[in-house]
C-alpha positions in Angstrom: -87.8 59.8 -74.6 -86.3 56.8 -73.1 -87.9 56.6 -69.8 -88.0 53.5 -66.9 -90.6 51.6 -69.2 -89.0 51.6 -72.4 -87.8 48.0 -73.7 -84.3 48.8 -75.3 -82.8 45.9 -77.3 -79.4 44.8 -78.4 -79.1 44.6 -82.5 -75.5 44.8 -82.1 -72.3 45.1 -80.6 -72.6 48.3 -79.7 -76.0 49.2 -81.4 -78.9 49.7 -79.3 -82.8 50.1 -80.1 -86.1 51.1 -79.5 -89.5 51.8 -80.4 -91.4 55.0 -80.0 -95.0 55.3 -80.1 -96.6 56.7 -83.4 -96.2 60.2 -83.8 -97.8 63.4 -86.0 -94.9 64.4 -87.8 -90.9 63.7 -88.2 -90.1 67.0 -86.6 -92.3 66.0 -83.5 -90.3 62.8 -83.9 -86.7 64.3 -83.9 -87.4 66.6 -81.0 -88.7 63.9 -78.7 -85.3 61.5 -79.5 -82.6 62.3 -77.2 -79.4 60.8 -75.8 -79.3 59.8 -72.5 -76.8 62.1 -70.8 -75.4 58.7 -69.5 -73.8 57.3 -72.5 -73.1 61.2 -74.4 -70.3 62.0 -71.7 -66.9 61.0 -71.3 -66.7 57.9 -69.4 -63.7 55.7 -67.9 -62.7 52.6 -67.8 -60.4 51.0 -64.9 -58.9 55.1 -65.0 -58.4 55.1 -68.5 -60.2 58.0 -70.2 -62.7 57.0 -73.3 -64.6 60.2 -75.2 -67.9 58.1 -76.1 -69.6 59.7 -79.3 -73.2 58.4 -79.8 -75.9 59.2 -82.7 -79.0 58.0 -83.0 -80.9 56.7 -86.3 -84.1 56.9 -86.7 -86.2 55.0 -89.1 -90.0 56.0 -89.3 -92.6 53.2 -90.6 -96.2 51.9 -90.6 -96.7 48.5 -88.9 -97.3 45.6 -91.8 -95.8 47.6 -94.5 -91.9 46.5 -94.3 -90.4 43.8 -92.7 -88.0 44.2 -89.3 -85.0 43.7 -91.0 -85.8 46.3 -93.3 -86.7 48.3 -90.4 -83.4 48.1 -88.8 -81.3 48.3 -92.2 -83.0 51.7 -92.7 -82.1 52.9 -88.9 -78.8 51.5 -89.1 -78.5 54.4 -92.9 -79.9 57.1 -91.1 -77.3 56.2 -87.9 -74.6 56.3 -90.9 -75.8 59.8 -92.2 -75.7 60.9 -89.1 -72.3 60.0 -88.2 -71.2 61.4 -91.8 -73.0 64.9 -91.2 -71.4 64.6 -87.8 -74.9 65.4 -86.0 -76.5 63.4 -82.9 -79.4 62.7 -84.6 -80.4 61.2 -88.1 -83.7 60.6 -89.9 -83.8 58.1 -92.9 -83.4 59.6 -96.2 -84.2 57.3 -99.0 -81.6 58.8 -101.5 -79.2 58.6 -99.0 -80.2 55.3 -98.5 -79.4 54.9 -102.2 -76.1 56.3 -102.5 -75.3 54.0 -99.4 -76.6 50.9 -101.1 -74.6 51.5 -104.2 -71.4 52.1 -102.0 -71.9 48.5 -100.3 -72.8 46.8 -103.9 -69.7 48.6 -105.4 -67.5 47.4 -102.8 -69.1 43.8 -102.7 -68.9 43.8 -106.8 -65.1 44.7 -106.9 -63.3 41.5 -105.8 -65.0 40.3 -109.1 -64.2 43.1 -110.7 -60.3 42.2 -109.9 -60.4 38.5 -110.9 -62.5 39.3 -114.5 -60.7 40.5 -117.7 -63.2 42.4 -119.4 -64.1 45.1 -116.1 -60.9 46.6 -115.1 -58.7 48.7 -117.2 -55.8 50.7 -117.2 -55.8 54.0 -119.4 -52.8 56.7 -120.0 -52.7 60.2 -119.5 -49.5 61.7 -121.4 -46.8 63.4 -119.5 -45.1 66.7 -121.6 -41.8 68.4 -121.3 -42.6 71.8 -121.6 -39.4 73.1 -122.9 -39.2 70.3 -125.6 -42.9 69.0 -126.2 -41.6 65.7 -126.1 -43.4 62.7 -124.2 -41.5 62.0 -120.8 -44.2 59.6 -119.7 -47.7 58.8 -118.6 -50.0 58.2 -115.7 -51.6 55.0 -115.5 -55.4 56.0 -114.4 -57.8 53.0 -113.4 -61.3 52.7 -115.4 -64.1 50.4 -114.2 -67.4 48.6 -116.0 -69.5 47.2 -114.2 -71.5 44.3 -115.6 -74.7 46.0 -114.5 -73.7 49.7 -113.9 -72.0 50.2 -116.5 -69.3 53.0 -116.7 -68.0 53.5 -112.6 -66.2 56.7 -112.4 -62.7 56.5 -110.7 -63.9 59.3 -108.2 -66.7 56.7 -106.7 -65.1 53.8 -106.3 -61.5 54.7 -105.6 -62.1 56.5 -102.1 -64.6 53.9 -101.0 -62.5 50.8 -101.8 -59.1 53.0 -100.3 -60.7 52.7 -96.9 -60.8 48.7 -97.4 -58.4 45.9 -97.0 -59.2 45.6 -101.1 -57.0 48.8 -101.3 -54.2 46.5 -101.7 -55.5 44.4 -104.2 -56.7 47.2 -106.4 -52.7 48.6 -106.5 -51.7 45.0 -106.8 -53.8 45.1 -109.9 -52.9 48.4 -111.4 -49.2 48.0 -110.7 -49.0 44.5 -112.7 -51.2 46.0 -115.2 -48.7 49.1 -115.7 -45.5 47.1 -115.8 -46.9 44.7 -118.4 -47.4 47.0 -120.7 -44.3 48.8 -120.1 -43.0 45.4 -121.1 -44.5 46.1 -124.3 -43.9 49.0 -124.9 -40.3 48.6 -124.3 -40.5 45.7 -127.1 -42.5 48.2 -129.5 -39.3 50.9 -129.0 -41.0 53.2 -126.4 -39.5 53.7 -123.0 -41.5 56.0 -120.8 -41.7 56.4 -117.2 -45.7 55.1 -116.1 -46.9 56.7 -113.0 -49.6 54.8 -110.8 -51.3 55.9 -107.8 -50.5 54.4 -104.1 -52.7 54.8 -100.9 -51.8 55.1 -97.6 -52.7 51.8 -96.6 -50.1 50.5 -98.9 -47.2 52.6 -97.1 -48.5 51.2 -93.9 -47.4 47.1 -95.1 -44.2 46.2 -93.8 -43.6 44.2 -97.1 -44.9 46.4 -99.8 -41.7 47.6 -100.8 -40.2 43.9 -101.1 -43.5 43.0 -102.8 -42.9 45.6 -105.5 -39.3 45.0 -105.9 -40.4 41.1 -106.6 -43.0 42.4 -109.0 -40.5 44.9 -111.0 -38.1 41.8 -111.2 -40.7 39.1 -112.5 -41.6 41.7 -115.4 -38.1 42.6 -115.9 -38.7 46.0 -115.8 -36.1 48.9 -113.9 -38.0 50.3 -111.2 -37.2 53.9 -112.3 -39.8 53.4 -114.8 -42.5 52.8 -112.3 -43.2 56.2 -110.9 -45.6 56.1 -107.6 -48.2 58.9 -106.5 -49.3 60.0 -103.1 -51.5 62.7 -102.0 -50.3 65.0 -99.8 -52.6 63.6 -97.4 -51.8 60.3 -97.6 -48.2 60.9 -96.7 -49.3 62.4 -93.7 -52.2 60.1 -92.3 -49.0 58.0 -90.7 -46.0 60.2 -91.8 -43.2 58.1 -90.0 -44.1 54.9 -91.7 -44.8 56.7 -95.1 -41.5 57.8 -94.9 -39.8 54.7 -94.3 -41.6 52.8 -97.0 -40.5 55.6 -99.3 -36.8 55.3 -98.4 -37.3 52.0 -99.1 -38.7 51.8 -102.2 -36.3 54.7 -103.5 -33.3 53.0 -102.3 -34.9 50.2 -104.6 -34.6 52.5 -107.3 -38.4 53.5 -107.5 -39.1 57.0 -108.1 -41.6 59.2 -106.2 -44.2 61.9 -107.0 -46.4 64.2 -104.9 -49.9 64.0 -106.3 -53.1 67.1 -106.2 -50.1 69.4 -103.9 -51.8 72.4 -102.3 -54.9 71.1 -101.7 -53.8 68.6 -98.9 -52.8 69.8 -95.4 -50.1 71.8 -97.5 -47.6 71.7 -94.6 -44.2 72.8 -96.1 -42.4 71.3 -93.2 -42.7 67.2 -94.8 -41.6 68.8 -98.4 -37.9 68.5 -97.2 -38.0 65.3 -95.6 -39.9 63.3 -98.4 -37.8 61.1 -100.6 -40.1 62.3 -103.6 -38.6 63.4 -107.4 -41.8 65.2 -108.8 -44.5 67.4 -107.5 -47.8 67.6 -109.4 -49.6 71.1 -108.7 -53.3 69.9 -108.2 -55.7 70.9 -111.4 -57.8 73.5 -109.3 -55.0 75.6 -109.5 -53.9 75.5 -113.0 -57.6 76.3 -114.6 -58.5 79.4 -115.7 -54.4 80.1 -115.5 -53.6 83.6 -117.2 -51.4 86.2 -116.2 -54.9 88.5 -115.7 -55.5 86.9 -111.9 -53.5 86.3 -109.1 -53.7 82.5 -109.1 -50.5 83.0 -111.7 -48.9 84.5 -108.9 -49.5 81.8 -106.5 -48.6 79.6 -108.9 -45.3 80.8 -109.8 -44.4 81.2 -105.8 -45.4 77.3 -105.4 -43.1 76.4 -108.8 -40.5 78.3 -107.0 -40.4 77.1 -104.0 -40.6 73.4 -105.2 -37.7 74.2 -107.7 -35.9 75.4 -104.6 -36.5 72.3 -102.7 -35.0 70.2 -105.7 -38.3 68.4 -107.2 -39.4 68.5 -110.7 -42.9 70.1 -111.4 -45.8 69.0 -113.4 -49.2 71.0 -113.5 -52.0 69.4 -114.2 -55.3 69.8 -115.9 -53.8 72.3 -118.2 -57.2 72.9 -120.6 -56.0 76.2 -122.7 -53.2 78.2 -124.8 -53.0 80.5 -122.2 -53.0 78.4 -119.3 -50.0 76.4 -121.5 -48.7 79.7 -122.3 -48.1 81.1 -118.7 -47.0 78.0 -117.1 -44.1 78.2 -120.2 -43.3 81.4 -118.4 -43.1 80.1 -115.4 -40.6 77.7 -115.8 -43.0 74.3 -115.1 -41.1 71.4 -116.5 -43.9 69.1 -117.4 -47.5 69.6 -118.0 -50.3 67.3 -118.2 -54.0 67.6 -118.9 -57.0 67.7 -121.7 -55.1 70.5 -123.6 -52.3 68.2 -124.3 -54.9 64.9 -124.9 -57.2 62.6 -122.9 -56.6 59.6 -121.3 -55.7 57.3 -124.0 -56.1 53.2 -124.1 -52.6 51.8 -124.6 -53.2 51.6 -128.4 -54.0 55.2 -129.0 -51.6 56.4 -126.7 -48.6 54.4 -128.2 -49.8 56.2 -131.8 -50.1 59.7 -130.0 -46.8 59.6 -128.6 -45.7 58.2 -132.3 -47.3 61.5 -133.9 -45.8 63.6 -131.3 -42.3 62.4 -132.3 -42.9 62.7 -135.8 -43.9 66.0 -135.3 -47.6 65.9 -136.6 -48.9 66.8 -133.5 -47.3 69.1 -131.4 -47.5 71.2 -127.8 -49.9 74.5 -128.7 -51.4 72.7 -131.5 -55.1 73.6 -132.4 -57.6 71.2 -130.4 -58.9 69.6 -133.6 -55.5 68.4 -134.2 -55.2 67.1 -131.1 -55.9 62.7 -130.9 -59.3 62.3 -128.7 -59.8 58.8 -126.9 -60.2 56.9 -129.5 -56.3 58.0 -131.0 -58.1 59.7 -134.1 -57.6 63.0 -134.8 
């Protein structure tokens, strides 16, 4: 307990510390640490209301056997976990500890990552018409290396750098990336709509929309060809400004698709307002598709409705026939997913869509006819 005798020092802004005396066990530990009812209340300042929220990390060690900078690095974790698991109090995990180390050497890596050529790339994910089985595009999905770590899967490093100013530069990056090589594709004969994905951060920049109209014109490509993504969620994070970047852009000619819908806030209210072309039914509700549950019922009321509304659909991570099969039924324009093929590198997707045209491989074909990532069959 902090009491009249206890020395409590500054590490921080608004960190404080101290020590407590050695102790038989970490639940003895937790149960003596408490936060003074002084700073855990709602306080004021000059009449203005403040809701204070302190946590407390606690680090336990034995004297000579780390340094104090160590000491604090591993209060300052647990005073993270703590925050995350939304508790007062949090004792140092070393595999949390982990995870949080890699989090901080993946976003201090990633600036590097962005000026190298051999980290980052760009691969595709084909696009179908379900009706036709042509190709009617692709999205552009970002792949990372690391030097060190080797493979980084999107789902790591994509939220953590998102809630960075690097946000920017990573869709800076992906969006020159994709309209290059719609540049050549265009000179190889192929024309098809690429698809990348855009934070909310980005909507929030006054000058993102004249920043990509300046990149579209220094490629020479139409905008309509670069199609952007947003998660519900992002859209509604700051749902004024989103919208007014989106009016912007589409007045530019950019077009506009709602990424992983129904798994956001899922408010129907923003579907009318939302200057948006496509909707992309998120994945978890397309698996394990078949006319034998009632998921194909919700999923025929959500095609609905977004027919009604005037967007285009596309379900994704279609894996099966039947899955295919039912969303035929249901009227889904486009469908996308590892049924259809994998993301391909720009090589093997330019020969996949080359097969699909030439009818060698087509929608409902057998798997092992199917191009994997390599573009063999």
């Amino acid at each position: 307990m902090i009491g009249p005798a206890t020395k409590i020092y500054q590490i921080g802004t608004t960190h404080l510390g101290y020590l407590l005396p050695p102790m038989g066990n970490q639940e003895m530990m937790v149960a003596t640490v408490r936060i003074p009812t002084e700073i855990a209340t709602v306080s004021g300042f000059q009449g203005t209301p403040m809701v204070i929220r302190a946590v407390i990390g606690v680090a336990p060690f034995q004297l000579g056997e780390v340094t104090p900078q160590h000491v604090l690095r591993m209060a300052y974790s647990a005073l993270q976990d703590a925050r995350d698991a939304d508790t007062r109090v949090g004792v140092y995990s070393a595999s949390l500890d982990e995870a949080h180390r890699r989090r901080f050497q993946l976003l201090a890596d990633f600036p590097q990552a962005l000026a190298a050529d051999d980290q980052l790339t760009l691969v595709f994910q084909p696009r179908v018409d379900v009706r036709t089985g042509r190709c009617v595009g692709a999205e552009a999905l970002l792949r990372w290396h690391h030097p060190v770590l080797g493979a980084i899967s999107p789902g790591e490093f994509v939220p953590i750098v998102e809630q960075t100013a690097l946000a920017d530069d990573m869709t800076e990056w992906v969006a020159r990336t994709a309209l290059a090589q719609i540049v050549v594709w265009r000179a190889e004969g192929v024309e098809l709509a690429l698809s990348i994905n855009v934070s909310a951060s980005n909507l929030e920049r006054q000058d993102f929309t004249a920043h990509l109209v300046e990149l579209a014109k220094q490629y020479k490509v139409p905008p309509r060809l670069l199609e952007l993504e947003l998660t519900e969620s992002a859209i509604l994070r700051n749902r004024h400004s989103a919208i007014e970047r989106m009016n912007e852009l589409r007045a530019a000619g950019f077009v506009f698709a709602i990424d992983d819908f129904g798994t956001g806030y899922s408010s129907l209210s923003y579907l009318e307002k939302i200057p948006a072309s496509v909707v992309k039914i998120d994945r978890s509700f397309i698996q394990e598709l078949s006319s034998q549950n009632r998921r194909s019922t919700l999923v025929s009321a959500m095609i609905g409705l977004i027919h009604q509304l005037g967007y285009r659909v596309v379900a994704e991570g279609v894996e099966t026939q039947p899955a295919l099969d039912m969303l035929a039924e249901l009227s889904c324009d486009e469908v996308q997913g590892y049924f259809i093929a994998r993301p391909l590198d720009a090589a093997s997707f330019k020969c996949w869509v080359s097969r699909v045209e030439s009818g060698i491989v087509t929608l409902g074909s057998k798997p092992n006819q199917r191009l994997d990532s390599s573009g063999e069959t």
